[in-house]
VOMAR-31513 format. One record per residue: residue in three letters; residue number from 1; y, x, z of N, C-alpha, C in turn. Coordinates in Angstrom, 1 decimal. Layout:
<nodes>
   r   k n.north n.east   n.up ca.north ca.east  ca.up c.north c.east   c.up
 Ala NUM       Y      X      Z        Y       X      Z       Y      X      Z
...
</nodes>
This chain:
<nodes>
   r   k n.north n.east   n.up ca.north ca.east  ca.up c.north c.east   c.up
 Unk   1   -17.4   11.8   -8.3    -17.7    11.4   -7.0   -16.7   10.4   -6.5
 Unk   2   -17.3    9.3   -6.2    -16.1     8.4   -5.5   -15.2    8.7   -4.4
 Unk   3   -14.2    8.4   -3.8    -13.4     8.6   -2.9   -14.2    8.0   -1.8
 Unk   4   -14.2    8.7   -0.1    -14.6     8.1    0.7   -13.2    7.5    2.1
 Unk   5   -13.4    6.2    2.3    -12.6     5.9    3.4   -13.5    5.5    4.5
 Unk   6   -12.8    5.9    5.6    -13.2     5.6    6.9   -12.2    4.3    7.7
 Unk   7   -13.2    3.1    7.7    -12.7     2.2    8.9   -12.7    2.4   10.2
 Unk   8   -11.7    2.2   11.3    -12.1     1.9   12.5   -11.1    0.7   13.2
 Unk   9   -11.9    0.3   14.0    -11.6    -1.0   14.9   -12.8   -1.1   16.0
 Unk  10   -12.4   -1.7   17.1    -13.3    -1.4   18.2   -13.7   -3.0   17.8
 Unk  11   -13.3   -4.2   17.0    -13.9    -5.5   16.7   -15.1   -5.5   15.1
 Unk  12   -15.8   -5.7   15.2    -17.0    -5.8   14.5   -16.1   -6.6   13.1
 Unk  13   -15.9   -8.2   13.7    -15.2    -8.7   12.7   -14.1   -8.2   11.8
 Unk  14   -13.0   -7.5   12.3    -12.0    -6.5   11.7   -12.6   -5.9   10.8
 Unk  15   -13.7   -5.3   11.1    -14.2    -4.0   10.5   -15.1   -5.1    8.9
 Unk  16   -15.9   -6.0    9.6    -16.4    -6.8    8.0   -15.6   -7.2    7.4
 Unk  17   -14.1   -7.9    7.4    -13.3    -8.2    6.6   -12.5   -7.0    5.9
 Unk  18   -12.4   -5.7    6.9    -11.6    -4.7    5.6   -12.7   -4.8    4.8
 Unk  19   -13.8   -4.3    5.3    -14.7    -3.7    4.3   -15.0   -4.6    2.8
 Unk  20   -14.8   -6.0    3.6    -15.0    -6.9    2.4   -13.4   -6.6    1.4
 Unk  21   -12.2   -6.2    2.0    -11.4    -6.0    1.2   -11.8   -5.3    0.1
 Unk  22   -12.1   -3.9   -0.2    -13.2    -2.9   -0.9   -14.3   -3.5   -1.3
 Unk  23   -14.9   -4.4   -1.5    -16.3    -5.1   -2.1   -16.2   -4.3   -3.0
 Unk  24   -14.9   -4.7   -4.1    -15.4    -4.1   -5.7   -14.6   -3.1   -6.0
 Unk  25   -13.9   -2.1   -4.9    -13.7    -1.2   -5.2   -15.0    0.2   -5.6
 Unk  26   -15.0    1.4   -6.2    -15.7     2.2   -6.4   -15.3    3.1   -4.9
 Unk  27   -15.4    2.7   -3.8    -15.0     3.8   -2.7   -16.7    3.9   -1.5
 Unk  28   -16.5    5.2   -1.1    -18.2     4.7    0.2   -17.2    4.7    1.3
 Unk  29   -17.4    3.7    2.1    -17.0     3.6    3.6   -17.6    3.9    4.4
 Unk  30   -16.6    4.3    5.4    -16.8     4.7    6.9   -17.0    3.5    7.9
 Unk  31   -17.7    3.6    9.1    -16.9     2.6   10.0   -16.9    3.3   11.7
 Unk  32   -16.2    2.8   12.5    -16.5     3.5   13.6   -15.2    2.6   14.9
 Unk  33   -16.1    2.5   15.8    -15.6     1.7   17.1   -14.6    1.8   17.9
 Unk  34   -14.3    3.1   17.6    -12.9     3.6   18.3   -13.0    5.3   18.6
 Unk  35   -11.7    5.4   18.8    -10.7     7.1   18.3   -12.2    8.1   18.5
 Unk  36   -12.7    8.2   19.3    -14.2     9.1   19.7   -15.0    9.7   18.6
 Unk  37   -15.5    8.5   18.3    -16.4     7.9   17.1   -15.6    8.6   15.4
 Unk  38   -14.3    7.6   15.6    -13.9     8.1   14.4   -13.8    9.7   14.3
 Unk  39   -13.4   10.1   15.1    -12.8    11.7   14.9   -14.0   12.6   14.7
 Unk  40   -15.5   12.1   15.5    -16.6    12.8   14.8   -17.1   12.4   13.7
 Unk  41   -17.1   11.0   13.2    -17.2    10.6   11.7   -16.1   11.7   11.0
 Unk  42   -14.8   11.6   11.3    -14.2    12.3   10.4   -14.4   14.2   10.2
 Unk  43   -15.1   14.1   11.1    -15.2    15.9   11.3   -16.5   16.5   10.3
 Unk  44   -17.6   15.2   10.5    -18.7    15.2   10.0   -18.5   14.9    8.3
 Unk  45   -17.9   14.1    7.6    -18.0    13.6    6.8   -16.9   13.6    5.8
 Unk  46   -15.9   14.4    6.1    -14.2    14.5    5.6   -13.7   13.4    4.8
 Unk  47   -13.3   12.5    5.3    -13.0    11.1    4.6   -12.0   11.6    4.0
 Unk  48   -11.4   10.8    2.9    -10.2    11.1    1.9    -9.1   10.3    2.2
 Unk  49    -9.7    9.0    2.9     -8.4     7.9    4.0    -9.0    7.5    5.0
 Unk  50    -7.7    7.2    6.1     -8.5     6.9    7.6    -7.8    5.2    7.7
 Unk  51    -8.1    4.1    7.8     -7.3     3.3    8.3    -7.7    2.9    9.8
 Unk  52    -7.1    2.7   10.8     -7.1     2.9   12.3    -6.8    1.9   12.8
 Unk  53    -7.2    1.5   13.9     -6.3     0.5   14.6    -5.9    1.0   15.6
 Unk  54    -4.8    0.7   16.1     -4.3     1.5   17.2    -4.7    0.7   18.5
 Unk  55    -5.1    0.0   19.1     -5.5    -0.1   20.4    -7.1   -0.7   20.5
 Unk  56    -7.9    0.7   21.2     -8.5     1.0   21.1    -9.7    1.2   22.3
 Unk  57   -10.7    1.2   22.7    -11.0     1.8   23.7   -11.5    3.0   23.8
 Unk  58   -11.6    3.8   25.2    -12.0     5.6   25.3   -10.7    6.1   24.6
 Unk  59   -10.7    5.9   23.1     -9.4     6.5   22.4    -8.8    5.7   21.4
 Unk  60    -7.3    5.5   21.6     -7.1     4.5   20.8    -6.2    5.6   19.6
 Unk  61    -5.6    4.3   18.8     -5.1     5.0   17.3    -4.2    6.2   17.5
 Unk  62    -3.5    6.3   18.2     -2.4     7.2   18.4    -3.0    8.4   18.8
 Unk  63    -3.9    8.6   20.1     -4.8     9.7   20.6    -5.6   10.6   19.3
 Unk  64    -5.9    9.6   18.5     -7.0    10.1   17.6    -6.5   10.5   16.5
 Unk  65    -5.1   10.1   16.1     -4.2    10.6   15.1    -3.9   11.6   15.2
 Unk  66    -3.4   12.0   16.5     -2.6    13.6   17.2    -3.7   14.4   17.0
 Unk  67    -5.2   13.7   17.7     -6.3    15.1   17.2    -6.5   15.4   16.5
 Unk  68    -6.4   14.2   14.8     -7.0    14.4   13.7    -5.9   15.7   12.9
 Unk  69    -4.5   15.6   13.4     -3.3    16.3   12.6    -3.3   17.7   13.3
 Unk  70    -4.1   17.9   14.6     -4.3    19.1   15.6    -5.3   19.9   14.9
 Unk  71    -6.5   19.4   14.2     -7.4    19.7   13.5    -7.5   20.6   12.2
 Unk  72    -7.1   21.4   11.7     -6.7    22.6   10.4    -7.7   21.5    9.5
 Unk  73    -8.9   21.5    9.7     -9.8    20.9    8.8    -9.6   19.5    8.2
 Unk  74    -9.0   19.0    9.7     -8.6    17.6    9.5    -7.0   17.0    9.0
 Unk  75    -6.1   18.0    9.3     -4.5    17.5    9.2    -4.4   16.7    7.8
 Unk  76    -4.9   17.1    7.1     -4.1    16.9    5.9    -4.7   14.8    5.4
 Unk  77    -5.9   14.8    6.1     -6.4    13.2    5.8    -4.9   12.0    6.1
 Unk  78    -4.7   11.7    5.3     -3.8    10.2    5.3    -4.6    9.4    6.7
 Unk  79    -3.3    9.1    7.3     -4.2     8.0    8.2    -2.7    7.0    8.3
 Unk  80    -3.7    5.6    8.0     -3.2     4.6    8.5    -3.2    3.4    9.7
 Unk  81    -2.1    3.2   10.3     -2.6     2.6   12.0    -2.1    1.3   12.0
 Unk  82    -3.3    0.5   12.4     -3.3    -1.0   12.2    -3.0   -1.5   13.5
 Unk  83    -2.0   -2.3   13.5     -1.6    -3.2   14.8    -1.3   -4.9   14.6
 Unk  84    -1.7   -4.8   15.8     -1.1    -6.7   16.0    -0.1   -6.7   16.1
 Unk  85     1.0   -6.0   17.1      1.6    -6.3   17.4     3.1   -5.4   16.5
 Unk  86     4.5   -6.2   16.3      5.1    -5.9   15.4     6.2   -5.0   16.2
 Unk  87     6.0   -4.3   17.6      6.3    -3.3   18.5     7.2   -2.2   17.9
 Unk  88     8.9   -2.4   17.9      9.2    -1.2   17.0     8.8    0.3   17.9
 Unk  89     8.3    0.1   19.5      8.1     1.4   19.7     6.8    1.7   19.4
 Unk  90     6.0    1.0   19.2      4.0     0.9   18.7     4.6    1.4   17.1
 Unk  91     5.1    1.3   16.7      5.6     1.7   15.3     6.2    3.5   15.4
 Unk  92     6.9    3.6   15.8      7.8     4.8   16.8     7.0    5.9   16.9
 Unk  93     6.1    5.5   18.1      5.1     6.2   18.5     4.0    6.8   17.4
 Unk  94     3.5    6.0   16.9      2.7     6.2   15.7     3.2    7.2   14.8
 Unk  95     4.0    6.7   14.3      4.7     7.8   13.0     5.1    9.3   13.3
 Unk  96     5.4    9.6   14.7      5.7    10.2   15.3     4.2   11.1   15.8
 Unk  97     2.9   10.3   15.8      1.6    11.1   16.2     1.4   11.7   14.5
 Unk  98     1.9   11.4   13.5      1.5    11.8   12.1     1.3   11.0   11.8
 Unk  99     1.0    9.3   11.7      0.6     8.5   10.8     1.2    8.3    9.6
 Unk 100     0.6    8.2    8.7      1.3     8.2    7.0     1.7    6.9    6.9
 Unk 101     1.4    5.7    7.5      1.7     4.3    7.6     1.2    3.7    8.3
 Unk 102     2.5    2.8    8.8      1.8     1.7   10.3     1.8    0.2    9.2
 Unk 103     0.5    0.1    9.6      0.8    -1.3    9.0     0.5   -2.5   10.0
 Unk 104     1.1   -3.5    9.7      0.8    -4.9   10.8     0.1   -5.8   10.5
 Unk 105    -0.8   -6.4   11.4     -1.6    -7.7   11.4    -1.1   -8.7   11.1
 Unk 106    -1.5  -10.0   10.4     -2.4   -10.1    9.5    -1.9   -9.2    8.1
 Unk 107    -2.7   -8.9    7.6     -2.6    -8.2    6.3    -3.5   -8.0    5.2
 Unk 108    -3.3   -8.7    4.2     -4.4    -9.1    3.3    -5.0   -7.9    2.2
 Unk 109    -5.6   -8.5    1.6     -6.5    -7.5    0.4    -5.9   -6.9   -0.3
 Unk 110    -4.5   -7.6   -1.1     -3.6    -6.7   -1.8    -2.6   -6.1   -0.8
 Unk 111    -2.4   -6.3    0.3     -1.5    -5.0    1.0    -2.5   -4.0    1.0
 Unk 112    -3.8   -4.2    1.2     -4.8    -2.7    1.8    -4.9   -2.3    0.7
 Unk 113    -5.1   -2.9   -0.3     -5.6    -2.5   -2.0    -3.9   -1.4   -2.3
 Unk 114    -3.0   -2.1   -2.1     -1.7    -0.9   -2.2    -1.6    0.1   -1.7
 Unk 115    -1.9    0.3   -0.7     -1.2     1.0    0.7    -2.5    2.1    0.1
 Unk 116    -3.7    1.5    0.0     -5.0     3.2   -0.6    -4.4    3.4   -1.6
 Unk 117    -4.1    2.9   -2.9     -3.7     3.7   -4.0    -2.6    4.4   -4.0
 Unk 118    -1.8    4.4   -2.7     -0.7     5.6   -3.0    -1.3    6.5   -2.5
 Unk 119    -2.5    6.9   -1.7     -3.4     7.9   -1.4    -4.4    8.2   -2.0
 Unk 120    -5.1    7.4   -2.9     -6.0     7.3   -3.5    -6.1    6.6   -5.2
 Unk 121    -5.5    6.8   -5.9     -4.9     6.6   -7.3    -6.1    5.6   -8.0
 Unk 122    -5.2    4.3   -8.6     -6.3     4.2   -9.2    -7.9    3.3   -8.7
 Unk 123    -7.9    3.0   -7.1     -8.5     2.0   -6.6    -8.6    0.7   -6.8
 Unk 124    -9.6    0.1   -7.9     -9.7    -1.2   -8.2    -8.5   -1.7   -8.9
 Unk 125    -8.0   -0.9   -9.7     -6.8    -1.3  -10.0    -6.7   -1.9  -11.4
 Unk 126    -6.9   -3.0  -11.3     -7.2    -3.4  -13.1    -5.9   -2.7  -14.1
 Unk 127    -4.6   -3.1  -13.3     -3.0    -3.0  -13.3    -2.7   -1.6  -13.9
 Unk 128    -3.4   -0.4  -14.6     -3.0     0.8  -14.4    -0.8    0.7  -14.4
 Unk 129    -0.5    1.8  -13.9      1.2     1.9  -13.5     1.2    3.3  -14.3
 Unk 130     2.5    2.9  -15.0      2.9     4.2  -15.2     4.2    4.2  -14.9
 Unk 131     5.0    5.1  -14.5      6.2     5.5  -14.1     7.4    5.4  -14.8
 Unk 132     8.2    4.9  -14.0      9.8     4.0  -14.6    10.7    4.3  -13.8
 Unk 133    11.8    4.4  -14.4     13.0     4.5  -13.6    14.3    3.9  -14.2
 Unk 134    13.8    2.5  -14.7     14.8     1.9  -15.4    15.9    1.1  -14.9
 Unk 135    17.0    1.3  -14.8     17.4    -0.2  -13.4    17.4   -1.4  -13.5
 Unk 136    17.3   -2.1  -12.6     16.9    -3.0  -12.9    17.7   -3.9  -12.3
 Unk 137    17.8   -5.8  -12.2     18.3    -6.5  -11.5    17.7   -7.6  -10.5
 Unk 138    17.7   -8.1   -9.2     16.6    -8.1   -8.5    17.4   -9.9   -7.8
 Unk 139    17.0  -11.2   -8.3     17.5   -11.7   -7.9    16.9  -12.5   -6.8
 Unk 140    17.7  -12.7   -5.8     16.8   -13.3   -4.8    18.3  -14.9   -4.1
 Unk 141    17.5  -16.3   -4.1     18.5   -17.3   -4.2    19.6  -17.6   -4.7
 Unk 142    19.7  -17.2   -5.4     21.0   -16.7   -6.7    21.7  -15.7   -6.4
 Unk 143    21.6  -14.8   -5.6     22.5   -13.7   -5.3    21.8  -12.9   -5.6
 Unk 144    22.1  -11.9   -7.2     22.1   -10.8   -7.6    22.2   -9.5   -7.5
 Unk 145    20.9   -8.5   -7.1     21.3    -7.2   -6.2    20.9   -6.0   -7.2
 Unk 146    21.6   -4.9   -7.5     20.4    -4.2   -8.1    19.9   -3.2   -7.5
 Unk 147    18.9   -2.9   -9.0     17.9    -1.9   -7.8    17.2   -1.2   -9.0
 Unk 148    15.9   -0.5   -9.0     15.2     0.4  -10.0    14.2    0.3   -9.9
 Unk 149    13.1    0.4  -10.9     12.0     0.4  -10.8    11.3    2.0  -10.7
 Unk 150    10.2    1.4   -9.7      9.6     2.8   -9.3     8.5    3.2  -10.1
 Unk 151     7.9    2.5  -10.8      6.7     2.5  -11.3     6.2    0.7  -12.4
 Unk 152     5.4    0.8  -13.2      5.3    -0.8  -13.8     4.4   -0.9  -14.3
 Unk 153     3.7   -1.7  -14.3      2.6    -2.1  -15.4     2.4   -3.5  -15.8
 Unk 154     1.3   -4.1  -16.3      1.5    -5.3  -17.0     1.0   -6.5  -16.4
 Unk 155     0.9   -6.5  -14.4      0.8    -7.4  -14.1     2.2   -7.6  -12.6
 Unk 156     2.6   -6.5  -12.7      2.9    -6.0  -11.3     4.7   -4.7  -11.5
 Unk 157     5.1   -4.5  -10.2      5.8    -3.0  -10.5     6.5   -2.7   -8.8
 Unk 158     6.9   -1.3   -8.9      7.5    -0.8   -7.7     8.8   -1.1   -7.6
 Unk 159     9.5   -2.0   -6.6     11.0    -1.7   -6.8    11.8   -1.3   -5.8
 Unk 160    12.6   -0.3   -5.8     13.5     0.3   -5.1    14.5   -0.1   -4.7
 Unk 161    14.5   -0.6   -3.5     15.4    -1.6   -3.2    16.0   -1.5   -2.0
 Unk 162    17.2   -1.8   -1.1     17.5    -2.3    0.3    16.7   -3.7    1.1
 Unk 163    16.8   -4.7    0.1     16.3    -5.7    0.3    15.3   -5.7    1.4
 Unk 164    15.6   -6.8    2.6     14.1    -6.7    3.1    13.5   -8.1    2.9
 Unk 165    13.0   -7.7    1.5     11.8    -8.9    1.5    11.1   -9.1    2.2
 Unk 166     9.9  -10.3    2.6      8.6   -10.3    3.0     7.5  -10.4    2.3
 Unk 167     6.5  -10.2    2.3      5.0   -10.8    1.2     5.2  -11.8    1.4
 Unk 168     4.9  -12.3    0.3      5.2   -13.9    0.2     6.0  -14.6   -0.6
 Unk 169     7.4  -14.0   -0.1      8.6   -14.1   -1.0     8.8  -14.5   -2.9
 Unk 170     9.3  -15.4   -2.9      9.0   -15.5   -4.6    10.7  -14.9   -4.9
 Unk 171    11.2  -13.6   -6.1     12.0   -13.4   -6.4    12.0  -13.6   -7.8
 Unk 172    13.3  -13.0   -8.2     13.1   -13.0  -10.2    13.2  -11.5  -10.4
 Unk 173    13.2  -11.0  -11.1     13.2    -9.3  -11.5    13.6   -9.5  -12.9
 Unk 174    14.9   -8.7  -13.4     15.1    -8.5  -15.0    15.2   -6.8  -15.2
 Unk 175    14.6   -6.9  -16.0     14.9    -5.4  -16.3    14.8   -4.9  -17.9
 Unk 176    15.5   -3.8  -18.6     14.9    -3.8  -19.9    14.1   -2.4  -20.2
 Unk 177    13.2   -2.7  -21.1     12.7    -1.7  -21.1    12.9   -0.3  -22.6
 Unk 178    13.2    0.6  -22.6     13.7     1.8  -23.2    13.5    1.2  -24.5
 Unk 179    12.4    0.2  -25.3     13.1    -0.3  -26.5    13.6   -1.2  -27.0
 Unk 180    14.3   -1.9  -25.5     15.2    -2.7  -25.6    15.0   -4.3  -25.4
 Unk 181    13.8   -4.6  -25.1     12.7    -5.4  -24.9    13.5   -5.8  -23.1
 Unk 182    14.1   -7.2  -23.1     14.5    -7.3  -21.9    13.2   -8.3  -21.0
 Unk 183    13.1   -7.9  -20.0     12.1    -8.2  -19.1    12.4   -9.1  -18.2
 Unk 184    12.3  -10.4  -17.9     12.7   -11.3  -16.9    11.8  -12.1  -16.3
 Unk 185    11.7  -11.5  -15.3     10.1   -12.7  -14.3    10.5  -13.3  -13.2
 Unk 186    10.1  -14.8  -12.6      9.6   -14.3  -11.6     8.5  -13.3  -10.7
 Unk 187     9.0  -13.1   -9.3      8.0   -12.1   -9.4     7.7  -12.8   -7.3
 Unk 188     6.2  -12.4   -7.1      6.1   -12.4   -5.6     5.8  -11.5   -5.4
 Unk 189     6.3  -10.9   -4.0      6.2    -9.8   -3.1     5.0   -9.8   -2.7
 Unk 190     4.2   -8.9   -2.7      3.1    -8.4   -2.2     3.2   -7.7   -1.3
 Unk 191     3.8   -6.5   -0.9      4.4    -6.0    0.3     5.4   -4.6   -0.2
 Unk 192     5.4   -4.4    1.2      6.8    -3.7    1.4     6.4   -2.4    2.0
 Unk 193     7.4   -1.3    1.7      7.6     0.3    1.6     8.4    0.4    3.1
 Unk 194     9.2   -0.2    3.9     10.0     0.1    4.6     9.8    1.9    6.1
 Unk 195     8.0    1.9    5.8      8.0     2.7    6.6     7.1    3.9    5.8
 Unk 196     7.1    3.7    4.9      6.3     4.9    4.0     7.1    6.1    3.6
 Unk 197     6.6    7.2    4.1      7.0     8.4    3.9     6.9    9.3    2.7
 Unk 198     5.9    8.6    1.8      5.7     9.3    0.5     5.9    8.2   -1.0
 Unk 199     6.8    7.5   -0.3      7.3     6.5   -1.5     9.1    5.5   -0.8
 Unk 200     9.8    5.4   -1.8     11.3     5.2   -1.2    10.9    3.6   -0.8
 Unk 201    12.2    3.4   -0.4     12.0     1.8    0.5    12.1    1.1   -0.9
 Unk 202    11.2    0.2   -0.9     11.4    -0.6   -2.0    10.2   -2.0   -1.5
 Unk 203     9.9   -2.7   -2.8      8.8    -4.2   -2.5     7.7   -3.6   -3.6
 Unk 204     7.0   -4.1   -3.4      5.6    -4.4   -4.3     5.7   -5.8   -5.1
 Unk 205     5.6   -5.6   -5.9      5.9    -7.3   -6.7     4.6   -7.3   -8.1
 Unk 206     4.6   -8.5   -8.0      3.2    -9.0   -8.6     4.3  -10.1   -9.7
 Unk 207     3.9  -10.0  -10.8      4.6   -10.8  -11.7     3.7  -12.6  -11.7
 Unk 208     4.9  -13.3  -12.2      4.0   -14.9  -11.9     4.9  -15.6  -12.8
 Unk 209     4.1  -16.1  -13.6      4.2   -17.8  -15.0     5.6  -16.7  -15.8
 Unk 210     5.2  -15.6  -16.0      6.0   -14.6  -16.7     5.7  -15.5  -18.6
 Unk 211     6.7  -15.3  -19.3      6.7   -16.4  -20.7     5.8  -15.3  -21.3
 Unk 212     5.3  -16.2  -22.2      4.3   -15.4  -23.3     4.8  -14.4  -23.4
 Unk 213     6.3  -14.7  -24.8      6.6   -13.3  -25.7     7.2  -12.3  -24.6
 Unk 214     7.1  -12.6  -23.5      7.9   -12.0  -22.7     6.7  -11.0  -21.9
 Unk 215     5.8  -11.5  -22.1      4.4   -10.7  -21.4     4.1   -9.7  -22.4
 Unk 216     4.0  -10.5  -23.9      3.7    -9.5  -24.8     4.3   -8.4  -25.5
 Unk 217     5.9   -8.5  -24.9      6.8    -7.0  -25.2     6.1   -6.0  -24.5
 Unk 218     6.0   -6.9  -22.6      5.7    -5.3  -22.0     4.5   -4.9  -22.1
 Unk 219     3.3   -5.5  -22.8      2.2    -4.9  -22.7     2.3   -4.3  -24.2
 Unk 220     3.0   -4.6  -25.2      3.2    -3.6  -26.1     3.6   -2.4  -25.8
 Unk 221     4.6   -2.5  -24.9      5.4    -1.2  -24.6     5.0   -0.2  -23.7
 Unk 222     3.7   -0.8  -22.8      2.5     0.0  -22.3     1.9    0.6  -22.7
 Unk 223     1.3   -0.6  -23.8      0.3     0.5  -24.5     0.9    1.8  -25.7
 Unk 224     2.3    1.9  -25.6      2.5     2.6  -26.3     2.3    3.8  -25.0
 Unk 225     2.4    3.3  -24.3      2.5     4.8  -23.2     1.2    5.2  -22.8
 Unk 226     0.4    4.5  -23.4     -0.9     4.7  -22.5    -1.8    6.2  -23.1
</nodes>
């Protein structure tokens, strides 16, 4: 049975563009106009993720979060709360009603496509990850930081870092991997962990113009894990 997520946004448009994030995912959506709406969709239909926007009308994201986490039936749904504005107390507040992540506007297909798979494993994910903990070296303008990998696969990986990157960001990443196969990419940030509570602060990085033999170690060394 596929996983089900529930949208809400009190803007029509918001709500066609997540949904179009999901096109080719295997998930059935929700949608609903604001905190009211959602909370009886969610009572009715037990979604498996909420993403929310927090300003809302009748009830906005924060109101509807507190109910959802007040709810025995309902606490345990992941919810995520979408804002415009980059408000460290709109952020504060939120995490503090139970939100599992605040995320900010604009925010594209591959942050939403991330941000579900650490809820929902496995969403459109051509990339399968398997888990790493190798350290690694993370360079960003020539100044050299290290850091660890959280997770990797053969297009992409998690890295555990201080750094506050942004999406966007183009860095390098070297790392080696357990047969010795050294790994050196550029890499761009896709996004960032800074406020996620079930994964450490780190970046999302997407590998780019990574060298052949250099592609074909680690997809050897995947598929040996696979």
């Amino acid at each position: 049975m596929n996983p089900t997520i529930l949208l809400v946004d009190d803007l029509q448009m918001f709500l066609e563009i997540e949904k179009d994030f999901f096109k080719y995912a295997q998930v059935n959506l929700l949608t609903a106009r604001d905190g009211i709406e959602a909370l009886e969709v969610a009572k009715n239909r037990k979604p498996d993720l909420i993403f929310m926007d927090l300003q809302m009308p009748r009830m906005h994201g924060v109101q509807c979060c507190r109910a959802i986490r007040s709810d025995p039936e309902l606490a345990r749904i992941p919810v995520v709360i979408i804002s415009s504005s980059s408000d460290a107390k709109d952020k504060e507040i939120s995490l503090a009603a139970g939100c599992s992540y605040f995320l900010t506007k604009p925010a594209g297909r591959d942050r939403f496509l991330e941000i579900a798979r650490e809820f929902i494993p496995g969403i459109n994910r051509r990339d399968q990850r398997i888990p790493c903990d190798a350290g690694a070296v993370l360079n960003v303008d020539g100044q050299a930081m290290a850091c660890s990998l959280h997770d990797l696969g053969k297009d992409g990986a998690f890295v555990v870092t201080d750094f506050p990157g942004q999406p966007g960001n183009v860095v390098s990443l070297t790392f080696t991997l357990p047969d010795g196969s050294v790994i050196d990419s550029p890499c761009k940030i896709v996004w960032t962990s800074d406020n996620m509570v079930f994964r450490p602060k780190g970046l999302g990085v997407k590998f780019a113009l990574m060298p052949k033999e250099v592609r074909s170690a680690l997809a050897k060394y995947l598929e040996g894990k696979s």
